[in-house]
C-alpha positions in Angstrom: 0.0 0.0 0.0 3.2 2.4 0.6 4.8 4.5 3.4 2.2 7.2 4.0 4.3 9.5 6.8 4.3 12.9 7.6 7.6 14.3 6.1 7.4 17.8 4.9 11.3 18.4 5.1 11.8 15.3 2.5 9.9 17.7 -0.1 12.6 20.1 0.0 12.1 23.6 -0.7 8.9 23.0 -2.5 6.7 23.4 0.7 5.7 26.8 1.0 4.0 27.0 5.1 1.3 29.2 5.9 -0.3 30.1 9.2 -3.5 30.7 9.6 -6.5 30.7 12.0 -7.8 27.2 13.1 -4.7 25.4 11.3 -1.6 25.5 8.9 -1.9 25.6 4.8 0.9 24.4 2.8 1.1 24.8 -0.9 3.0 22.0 -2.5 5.3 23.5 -6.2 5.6 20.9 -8.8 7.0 21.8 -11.9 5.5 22.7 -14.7 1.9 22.5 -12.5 -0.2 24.9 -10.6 0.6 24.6 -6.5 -1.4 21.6 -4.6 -2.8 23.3 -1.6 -2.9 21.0 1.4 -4.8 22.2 4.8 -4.4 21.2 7.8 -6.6 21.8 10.8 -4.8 22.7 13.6 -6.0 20.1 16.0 -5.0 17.3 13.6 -1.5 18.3 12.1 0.0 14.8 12.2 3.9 14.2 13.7 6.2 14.8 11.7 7.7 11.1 10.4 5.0 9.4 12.0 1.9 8.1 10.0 -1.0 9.9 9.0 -4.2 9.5 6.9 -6.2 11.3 4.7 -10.1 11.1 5.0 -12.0 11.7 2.0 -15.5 13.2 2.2 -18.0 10.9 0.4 -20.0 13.4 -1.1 -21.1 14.9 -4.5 -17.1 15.7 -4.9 -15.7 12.4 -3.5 -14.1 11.7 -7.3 -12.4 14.9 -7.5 -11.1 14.1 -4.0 -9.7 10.7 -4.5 -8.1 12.4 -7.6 -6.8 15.2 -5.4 -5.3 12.3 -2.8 -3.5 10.4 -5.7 -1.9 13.3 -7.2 -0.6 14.3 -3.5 0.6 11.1 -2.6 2.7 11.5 -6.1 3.8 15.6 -5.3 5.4 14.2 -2.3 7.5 11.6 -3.8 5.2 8.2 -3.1 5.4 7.3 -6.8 2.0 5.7 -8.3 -1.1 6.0 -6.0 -2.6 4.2 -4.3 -4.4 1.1 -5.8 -8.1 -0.2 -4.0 -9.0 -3.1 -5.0 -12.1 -2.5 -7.5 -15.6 -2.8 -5.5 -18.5 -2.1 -7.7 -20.2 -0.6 -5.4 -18.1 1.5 -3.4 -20.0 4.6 -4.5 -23.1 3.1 -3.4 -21.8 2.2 0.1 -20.1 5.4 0.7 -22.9 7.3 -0.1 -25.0 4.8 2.1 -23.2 5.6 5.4 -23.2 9.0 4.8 -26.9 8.8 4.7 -26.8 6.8 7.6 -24.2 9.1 9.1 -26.8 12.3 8.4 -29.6 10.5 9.6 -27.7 9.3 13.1 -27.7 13.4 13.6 -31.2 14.1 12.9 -31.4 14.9 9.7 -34.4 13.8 7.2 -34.4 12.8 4.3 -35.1 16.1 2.3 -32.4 17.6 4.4 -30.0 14.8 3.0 -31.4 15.1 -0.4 -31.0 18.9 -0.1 -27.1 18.5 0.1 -26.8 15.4 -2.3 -29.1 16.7 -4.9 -28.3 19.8 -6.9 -31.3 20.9 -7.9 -34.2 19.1 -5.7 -37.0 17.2 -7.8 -39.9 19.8 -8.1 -42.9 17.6 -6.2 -40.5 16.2 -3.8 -43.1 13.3 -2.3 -43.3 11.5 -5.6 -40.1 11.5 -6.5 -38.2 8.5 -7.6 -34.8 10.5 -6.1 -36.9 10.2 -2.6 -37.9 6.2 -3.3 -34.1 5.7 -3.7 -32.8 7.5 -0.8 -35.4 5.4 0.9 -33.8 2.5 -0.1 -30.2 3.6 0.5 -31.2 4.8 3.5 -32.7 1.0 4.7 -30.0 -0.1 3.3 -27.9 1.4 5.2 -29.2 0.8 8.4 -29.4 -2.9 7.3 -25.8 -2.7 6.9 -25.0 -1.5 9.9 -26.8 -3.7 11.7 -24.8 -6.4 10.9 -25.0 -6.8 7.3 -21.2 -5.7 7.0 -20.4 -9.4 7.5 -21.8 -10.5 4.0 -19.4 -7.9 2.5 -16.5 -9.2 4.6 -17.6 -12.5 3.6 -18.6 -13.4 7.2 -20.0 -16.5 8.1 -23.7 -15.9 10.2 -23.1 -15.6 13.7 -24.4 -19.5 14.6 
């Protein structure tokens, strides 16, 4: 999978370290490319040479963010990204947690549809967009309940 540590002194002088309120911004040169701006919440700024991860929002931009991961882990000198193994539905179940996620918190359903959806459905209560969050929504829960293990390839608990 590779050697993900916190090393900004092995990217040389091509770190450019910003304060600002609430955390630290570096902007990343490469050559020949625009800068890659990383931030950093204060609160989480990993060790430096120890591990660290990068969490990656699943939501309406989660393929420009896994994009934006692979192109940093090559800016700081990890070669090729990194490689998942392919899950069809990945997409499907990342957006089915964070439905589950929202829903934990209190939100409803048209509040989750209001930030997935861009625009909303016009008559909202017959939509097939509210059917399906339904059933990603049940889904999810389902899931969480224990249905992980069929993923894993779990045998039933006996």
């Amino acid at each position: 999978m590779g050697d993900l540590h916190f090393r900004p002194s092995a990217w040389g002088d091509r770190v450019v370290r910003i304060a600002a309120p609430g955390g630290v911004s570096l902007l990343i040169r490469r050559h020949g490319a625009p800068e890659l701006p990383l931030w950093i919440p204060a609160e989480l700024e990993p060790v430096s040479g120890k591990p660290f991860g990068l969490y990656l929002h699943p939501d309406r931009q989660h393929s420009e963010r896994v994009r934006a991961a692979e192109t940093f882990r090559r800016v700081i000198g990890l070669g090729a990204p990194l490689h998942v193994p392919p899950n069809p539905h990945a997409h499907r179940l990342a957006a089915m947690l964070y439905i589950y996620d929202l829903q934990s918190n209190g939100a409803s359903l048209r509040d989750i549809a209001g930030q997935l959806l861009d625009p909303l459905p016009d008559d909202w209560r017959l939509s097939s967009e509210r059917s399906d969050l339904r059933r990603l929504a049940d889904a999810a829960a389902e899931l969480v309940s224990g249905g992980y293990r069929r993923l894993l390839g779990a045998r039933p608990e006996a």
